[in-house]
C-alpha positions as CSV (number, residue, x, y, z in Angstrom):
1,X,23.6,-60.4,67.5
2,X,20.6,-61.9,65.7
3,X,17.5,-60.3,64.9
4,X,14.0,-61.4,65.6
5,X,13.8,-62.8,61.6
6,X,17.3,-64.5,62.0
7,X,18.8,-61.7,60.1
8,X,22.0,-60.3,61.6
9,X,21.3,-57.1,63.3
10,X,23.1,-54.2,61.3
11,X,22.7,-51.9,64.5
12,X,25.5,-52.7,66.5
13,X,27.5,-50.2,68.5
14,X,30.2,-50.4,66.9
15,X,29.1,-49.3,63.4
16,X,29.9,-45.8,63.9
17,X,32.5,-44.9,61.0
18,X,36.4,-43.8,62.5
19,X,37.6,-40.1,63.1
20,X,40.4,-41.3,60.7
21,X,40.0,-40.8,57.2
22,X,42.1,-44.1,55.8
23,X,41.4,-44.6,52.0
24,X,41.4,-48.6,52.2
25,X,38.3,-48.3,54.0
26,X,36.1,-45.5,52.8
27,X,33.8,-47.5,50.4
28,X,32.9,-49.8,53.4
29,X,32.5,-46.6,55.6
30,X,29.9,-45.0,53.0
31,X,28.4,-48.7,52.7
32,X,27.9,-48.6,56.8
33,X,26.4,-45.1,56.5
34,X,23.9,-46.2,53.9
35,X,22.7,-49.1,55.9
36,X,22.9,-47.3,59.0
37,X,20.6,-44.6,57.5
38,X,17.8,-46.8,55.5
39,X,14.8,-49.0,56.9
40,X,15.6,-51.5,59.8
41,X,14.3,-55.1,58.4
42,X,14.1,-56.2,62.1
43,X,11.7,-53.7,63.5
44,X,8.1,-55.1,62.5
45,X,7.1,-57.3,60.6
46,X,4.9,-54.1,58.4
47,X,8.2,-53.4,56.9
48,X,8.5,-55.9,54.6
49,X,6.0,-58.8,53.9
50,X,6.3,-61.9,51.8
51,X,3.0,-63.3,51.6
52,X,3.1,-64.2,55.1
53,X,-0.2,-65.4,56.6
54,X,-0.8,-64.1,60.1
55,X,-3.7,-65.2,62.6
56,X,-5.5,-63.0,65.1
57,X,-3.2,-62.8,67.5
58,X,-0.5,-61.7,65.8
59,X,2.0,-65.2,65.1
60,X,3.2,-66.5,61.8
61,X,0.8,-69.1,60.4
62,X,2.4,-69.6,57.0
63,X,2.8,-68.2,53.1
64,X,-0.1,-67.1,51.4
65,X,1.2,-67.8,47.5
66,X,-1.7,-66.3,45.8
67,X,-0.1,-63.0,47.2
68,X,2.5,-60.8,45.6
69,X,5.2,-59.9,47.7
70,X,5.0,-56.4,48.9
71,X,7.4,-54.4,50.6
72,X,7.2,-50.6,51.7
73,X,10.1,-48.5,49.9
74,X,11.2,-45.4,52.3
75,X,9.2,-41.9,51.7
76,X,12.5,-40.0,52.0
77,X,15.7,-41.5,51.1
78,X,18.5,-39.9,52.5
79,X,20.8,-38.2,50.0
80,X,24.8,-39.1,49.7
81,X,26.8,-36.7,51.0
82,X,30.1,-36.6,48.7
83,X,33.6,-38.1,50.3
84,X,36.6,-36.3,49.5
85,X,39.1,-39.2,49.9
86,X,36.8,-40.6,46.8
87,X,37.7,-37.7,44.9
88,X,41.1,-37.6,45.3
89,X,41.2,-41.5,44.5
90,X,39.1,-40.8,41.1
91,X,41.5,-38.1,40.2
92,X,44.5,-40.0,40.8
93,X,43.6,-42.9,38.6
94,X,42.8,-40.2,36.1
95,X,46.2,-39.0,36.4
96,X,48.0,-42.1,35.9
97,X,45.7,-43.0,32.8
98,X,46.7,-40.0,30.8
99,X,50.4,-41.1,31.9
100,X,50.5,-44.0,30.4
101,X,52.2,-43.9,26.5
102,X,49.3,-46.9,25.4
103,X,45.9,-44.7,26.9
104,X,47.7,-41.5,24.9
105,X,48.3,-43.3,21.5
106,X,44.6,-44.5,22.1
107,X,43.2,-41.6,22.8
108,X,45.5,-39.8,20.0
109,X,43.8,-42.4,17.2
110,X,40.8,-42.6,18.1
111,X,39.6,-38.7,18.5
112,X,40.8,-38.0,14.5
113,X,38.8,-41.2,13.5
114,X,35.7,-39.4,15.4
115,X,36.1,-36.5,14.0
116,X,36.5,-37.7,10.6
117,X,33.7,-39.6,10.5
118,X,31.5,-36.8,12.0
119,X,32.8,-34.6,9.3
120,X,31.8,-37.1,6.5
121,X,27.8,-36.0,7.1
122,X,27.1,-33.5,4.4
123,X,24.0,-32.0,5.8
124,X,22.8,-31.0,2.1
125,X,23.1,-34.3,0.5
126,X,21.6,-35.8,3.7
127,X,24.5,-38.6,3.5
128,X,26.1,-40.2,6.0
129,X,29.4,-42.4,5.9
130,X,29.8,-44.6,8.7
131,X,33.4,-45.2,8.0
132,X,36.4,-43.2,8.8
133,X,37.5,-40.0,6.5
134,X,39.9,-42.3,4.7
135,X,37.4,-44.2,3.4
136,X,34.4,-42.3,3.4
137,X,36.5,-39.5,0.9
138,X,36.5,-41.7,-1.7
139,X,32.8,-43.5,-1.3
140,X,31.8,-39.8,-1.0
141,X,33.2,-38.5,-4.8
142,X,32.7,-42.4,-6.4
143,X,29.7,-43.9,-4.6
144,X,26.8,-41.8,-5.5
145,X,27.3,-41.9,-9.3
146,X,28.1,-45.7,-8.8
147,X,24.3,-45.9,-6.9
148,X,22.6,-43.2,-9.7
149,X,23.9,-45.8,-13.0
150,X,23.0,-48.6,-10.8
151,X,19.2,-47.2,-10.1
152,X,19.3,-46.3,-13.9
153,X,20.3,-49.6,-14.8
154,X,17.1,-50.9,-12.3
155,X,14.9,-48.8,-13.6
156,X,15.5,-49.6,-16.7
157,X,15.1,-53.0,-16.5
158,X,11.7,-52.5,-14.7
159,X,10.2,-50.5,-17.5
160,X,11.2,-52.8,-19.8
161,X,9.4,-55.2,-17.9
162,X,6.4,-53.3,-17.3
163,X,6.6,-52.5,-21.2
164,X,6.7,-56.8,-22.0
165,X,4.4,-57.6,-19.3
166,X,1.7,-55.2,-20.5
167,X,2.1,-56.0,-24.4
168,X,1.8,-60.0,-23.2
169,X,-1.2,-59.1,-21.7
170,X,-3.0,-57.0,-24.5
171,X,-1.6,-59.8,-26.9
172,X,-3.1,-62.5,-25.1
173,X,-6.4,-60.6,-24.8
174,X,-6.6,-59.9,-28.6
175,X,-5.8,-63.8,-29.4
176,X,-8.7,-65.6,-26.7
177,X,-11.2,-62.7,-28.3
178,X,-10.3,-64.0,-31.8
179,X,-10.4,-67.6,-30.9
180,X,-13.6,-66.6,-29.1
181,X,-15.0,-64.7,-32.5
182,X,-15.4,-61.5,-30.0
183,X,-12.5,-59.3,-31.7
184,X,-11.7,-58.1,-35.4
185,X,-8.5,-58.9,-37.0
186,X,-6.5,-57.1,-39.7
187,X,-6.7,-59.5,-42.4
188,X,-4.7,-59.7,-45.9
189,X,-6.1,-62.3,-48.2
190,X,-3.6,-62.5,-50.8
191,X,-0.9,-62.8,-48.6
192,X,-2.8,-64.9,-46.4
193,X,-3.2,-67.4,-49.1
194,X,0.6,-67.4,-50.2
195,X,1.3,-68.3,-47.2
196,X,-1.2,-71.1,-46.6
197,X,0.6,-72.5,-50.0
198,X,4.0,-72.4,-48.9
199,X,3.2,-74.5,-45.8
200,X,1.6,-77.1,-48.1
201,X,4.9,-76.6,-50.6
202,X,6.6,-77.5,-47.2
203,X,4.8,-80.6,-46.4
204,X,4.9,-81.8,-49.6
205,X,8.9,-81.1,-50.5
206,X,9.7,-83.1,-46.6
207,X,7.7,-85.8,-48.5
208,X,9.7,-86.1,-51.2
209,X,13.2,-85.5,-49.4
210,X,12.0,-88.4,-47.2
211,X,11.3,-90.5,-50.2
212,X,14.8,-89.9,-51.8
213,X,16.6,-90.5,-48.7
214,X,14.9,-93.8,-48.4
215,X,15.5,-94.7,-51.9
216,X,19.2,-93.4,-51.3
217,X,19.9,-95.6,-48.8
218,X,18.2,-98.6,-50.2
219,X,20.3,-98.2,-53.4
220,X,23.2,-98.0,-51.3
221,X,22.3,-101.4,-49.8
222,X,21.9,-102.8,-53.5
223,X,25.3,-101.7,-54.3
224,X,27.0,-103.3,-51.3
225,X,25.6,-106.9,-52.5
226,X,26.2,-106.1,-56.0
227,X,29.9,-105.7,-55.0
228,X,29.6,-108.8,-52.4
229,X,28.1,-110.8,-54.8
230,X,30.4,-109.9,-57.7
231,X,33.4,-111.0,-55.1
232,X,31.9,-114.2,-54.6
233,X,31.4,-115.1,-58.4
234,X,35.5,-113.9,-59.0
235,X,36.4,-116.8,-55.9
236,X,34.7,-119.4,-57.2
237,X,35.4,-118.5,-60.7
238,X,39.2,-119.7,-59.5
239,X,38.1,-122.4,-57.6
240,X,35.7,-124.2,-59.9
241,X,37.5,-125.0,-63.4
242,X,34.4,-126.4,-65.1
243,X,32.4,-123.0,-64.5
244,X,35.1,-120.6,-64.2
245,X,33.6,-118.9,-67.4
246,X,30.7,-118.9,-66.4
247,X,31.5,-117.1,-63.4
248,X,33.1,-114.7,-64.9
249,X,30.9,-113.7,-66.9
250,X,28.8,-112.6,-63.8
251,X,31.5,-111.4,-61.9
252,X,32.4,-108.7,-64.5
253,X,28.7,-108.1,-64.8
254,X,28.3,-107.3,-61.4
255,X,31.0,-105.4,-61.4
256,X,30.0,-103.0,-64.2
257,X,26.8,-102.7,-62.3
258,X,28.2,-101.9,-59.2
259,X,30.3,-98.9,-60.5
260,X,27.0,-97.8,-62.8
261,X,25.5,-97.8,-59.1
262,X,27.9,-95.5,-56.9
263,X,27.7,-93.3,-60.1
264,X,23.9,-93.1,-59.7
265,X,24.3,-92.7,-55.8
266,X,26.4,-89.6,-56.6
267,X,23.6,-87.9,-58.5
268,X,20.6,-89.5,-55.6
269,X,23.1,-87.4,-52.9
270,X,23.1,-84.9,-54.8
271,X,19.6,-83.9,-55.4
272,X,18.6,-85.2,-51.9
273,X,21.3,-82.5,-50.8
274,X,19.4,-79.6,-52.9
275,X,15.9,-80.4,-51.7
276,X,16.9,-80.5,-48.0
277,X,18.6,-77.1,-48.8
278,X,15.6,-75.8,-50.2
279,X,13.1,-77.6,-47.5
280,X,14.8,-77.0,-44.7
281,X,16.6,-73.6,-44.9
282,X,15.3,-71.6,-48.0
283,X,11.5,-72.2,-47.0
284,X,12.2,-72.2,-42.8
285,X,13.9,-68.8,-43.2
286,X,10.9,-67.4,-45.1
287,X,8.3,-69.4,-42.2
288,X,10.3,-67.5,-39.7
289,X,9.6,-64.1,-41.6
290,X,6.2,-65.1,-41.5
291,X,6.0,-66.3,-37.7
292,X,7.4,-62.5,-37.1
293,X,4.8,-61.4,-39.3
294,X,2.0,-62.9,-37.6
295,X,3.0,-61.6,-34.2
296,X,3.5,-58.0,-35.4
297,X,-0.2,-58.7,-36.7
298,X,-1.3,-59.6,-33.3
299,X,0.0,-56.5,-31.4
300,X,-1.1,-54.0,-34.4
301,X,-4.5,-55.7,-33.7
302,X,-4.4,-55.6,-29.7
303,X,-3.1,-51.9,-30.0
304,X,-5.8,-50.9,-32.8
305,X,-8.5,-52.1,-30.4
306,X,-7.5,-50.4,-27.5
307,X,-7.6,-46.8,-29.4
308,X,-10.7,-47.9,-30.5
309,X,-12.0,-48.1,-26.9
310,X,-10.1,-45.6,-25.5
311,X,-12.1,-43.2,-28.5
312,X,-15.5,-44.2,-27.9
313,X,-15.1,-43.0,-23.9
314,X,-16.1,-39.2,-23.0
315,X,-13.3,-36.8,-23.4
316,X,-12.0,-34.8,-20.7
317,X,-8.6,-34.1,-19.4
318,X,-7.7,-37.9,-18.2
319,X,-8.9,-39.3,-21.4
320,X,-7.4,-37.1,-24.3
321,X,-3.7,-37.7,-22.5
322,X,-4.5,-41.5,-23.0
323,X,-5.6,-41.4,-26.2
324,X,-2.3,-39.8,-27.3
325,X,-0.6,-42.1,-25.9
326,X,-2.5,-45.0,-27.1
327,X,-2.2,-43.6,-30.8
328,X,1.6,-43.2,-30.5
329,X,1.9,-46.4,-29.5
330,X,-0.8,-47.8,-32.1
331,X,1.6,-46.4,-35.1
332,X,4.7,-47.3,-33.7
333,X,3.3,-50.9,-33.9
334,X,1.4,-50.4,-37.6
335,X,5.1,-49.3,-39.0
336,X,6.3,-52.6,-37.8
337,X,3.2,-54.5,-38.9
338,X,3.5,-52.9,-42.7
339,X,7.4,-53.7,-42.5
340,X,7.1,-57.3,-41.6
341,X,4.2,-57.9,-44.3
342,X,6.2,-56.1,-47.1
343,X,9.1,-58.2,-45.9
344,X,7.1,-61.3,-46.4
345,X,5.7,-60.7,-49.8
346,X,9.1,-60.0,-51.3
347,X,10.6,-63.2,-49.8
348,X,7.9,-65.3,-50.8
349,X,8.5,-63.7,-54.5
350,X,12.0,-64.5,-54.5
351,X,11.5,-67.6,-52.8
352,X,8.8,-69.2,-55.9
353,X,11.5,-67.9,-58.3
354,X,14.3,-70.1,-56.9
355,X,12.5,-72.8,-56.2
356,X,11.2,-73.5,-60.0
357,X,15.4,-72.9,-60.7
358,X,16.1,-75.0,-58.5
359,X,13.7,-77.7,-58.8
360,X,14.2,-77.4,-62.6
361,X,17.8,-78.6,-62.6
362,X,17.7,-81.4,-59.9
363,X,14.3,-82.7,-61.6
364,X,16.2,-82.7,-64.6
365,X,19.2,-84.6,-63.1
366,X,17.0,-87.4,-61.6
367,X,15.1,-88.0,-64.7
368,X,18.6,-88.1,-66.7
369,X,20.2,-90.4,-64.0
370,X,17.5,-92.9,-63.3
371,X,16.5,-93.5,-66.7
372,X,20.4,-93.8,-68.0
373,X,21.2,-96.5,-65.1
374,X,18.1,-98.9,-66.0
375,X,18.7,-98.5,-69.5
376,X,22.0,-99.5,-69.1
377,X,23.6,-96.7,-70.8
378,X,26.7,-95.6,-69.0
379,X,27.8,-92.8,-71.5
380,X,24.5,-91.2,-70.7
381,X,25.1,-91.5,-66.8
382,X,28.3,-90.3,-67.0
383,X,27.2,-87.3,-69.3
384,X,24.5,-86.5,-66.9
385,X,27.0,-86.0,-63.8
386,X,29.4,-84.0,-66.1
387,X,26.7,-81.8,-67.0
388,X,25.5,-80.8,-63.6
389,X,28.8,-80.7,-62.5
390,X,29.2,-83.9,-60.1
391,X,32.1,-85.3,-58.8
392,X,31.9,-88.7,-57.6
393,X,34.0,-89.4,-54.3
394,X,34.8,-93.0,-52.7
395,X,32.9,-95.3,-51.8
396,X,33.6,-95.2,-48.4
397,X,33.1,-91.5,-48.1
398,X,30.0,-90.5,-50.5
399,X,28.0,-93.2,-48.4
400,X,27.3,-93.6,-44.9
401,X,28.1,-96.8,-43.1
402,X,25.1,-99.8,-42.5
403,X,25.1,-98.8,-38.6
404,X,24.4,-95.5,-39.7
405,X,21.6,-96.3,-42.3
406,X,19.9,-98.3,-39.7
407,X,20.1,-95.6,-37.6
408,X,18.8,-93.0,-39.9
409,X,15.6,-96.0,-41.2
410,X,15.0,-95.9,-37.5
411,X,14.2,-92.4,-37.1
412,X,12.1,-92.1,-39.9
């Protein structure tokens, strides 16, 4: 039977539920009861409207879609009444769950593993393991001295930060004031000067050592055509009769020359090897003192001006603790400063005393060696090597290759 709407109508006489209680059927019976008992969508057309537009006498004109649907929700549902055939089935099924060996062994596991993990709160601490007791036991007694050294460690590292970022900024400030002739620095003229002249000593020994390499390797070239060339006189020597004396002659003198040479390209390595020693490592590890010297300087200085503020401020509670501090730090950085500079001065003391020893002997040596090779005196050349103590190695190893010569003309 159809409704007015085309809804089938729910009121039928035969809806009323059985005197029989049969437990296949008691969710539809329940089901039947509700919709027997709740609004009838068929009555009127008050009980539920969707949007429908209706004319003055009373038909259905169409859907108004600018209108929410509405519908009327009972005053006073009616309440459930409990079915005991429901209850019996719910406790049945709760019966033959707790028989089965699977929902025990379940039930066994999990209600320890609840319990475990409730009992891992500790209410004092304010910690809470979201694991099982197995594993929260052992995070428990190992994890929170594992988190402490770890915020140690980050905390740490932050104030070390803080501490760099800070002295960065305070250097920074002190140098663009200087540069800017706003800010006094701490200045030592004596050592100031030394200093000044040991750069120029620098330069001016890199000159030289540039020089002598140059000369090194253009001696070494001379050599290598003395020896060509004294080869070429000893071939044609045997293949001209008429001028093999001649030949000769300048074959041996080439010869003699060429061995004069690799004995004065011993003693050119050698003192080329002393000056870059005493260039490039005696006089860089004193510049480095010095670079450490001059950025100790700085800090003392950016330190020194900040008590000086901090001082010339009103004092009162906030200030005094400030000005403590700043004088703390202020010495801490003048001990290093007065270090550094004595430091400096002793190196640069030492470092003038071995360089006239130094310079002494391998001027010496040059002199002896240049002047006894031009002059043609190979007793004196010799002399000269023995006397500094020069051993002469092979040809092939106490000079580099051409390729490598070119190479090293090209970078200078």
């Amino acid at each position: 039977m159809m409704s007015d709407l085309g809804y089938p109508n729910i009121h039928s006489d035969n809806v009323e539920a059985p005197n029989g209680h049969d437990p296949d059927d008691t969710f539809e019976q329940d089901l039947r009861n509700m919709l027997r008992d709740g609004p009838n969508i068929s009555d009127s057309p008050a009980t539920m409207q969707s949007g429908g537009v209706h004319s003055p006498s009373g038909q259905f004109t169409g859907i108004d879609l600018s209108s929410p649907p509405r519908t009327t929700i009972p005053s006073s549902p009616r309440a459930i009444s409990p079915s005991d055939v429901a209850a019996s089935r719910l406790a049945n099924q709760k019966s033959d769950a707790a028989s089965k060996p699977m929902g025990d062994s379940m039930y066994k596991s999990s209600s320890p593993s609840y319990a475990s993990s409730t009992a891992a709160y500790n209410p004092s601490k304010g910690t809470v393991y979201s694991s099982g007791s197995q594993y929260g036991s052992s995070q428990g007694s190992a994890g929170v001295p594992g988190s402490q050294r770890f915020l140690e460690n980050s905390k740490s590292k932050l104030d070390a930060l803080k501490t760099w970022g800070v002295s960065t900024y305070k250097c920074t400030r002190q140098i663009i004031s200087e540069k800017l002739g706003r800010g006094s620095r701490t200045v030592d003229l004596q050592l100031e000067a030394q200093i000044e002249v040991l750069r120029d000593t620098q330069r001016k020994y890199a000159n030289i050592l540039r020089l002598s390499k140059a000369l090194t390797n253009h001696f070494y070239q001379v050599v290598l055509t003395q020896r060509a060339l004294g080869e070429a006189f000893t071939d044609l020597a045997v293949k001209s009769p008429e001028l093999q004396e001649e030949f000769t002659y300048n074959a041996e003198t080439q010869r003699n020359l060429c061995k004069n040479g690799e004995t004065l390209l011993g003693a050119l390595n050698f003192f080329t090897s002393n000056v870059n020693t005493l260039c490039n490592k005696t006089m860089e590890d004193t510049l480095i003192t010095v670079h450490q010297y001059e950025s100790a300087r700085i800090e003392y200085d950016a330190y020194r001006t900040d008590m000086e503020a901090l001082q010339l401020q009103p004092r009162d509670s906030a200030t005094v603790g400030k000005v403590e501090e700043a004088k703390r730090k202020y010495n801490v950085h003048k001990e290093k400063f007065d270090k550094l500079r004595g430091d400096v001065a002793i190196k640069l003391r030492f470092l003038e005393e071995n360089k006239v020893k130094v310079m002494q002997k391998q001027l010496l040596l040059f002199h002896n060696a240049i002047s006894s090779y031009f002059s043609g005196n190979q007793q004196a050349l010799e002399a000269t090597l023995k006397q500094f103590s020069i051993k002469l190695k092979p040809p092939s190893e106490n000079q580099p290759s051409f390729l490598e010569t070119d190479l090293q003309d090209q970078r200078h």
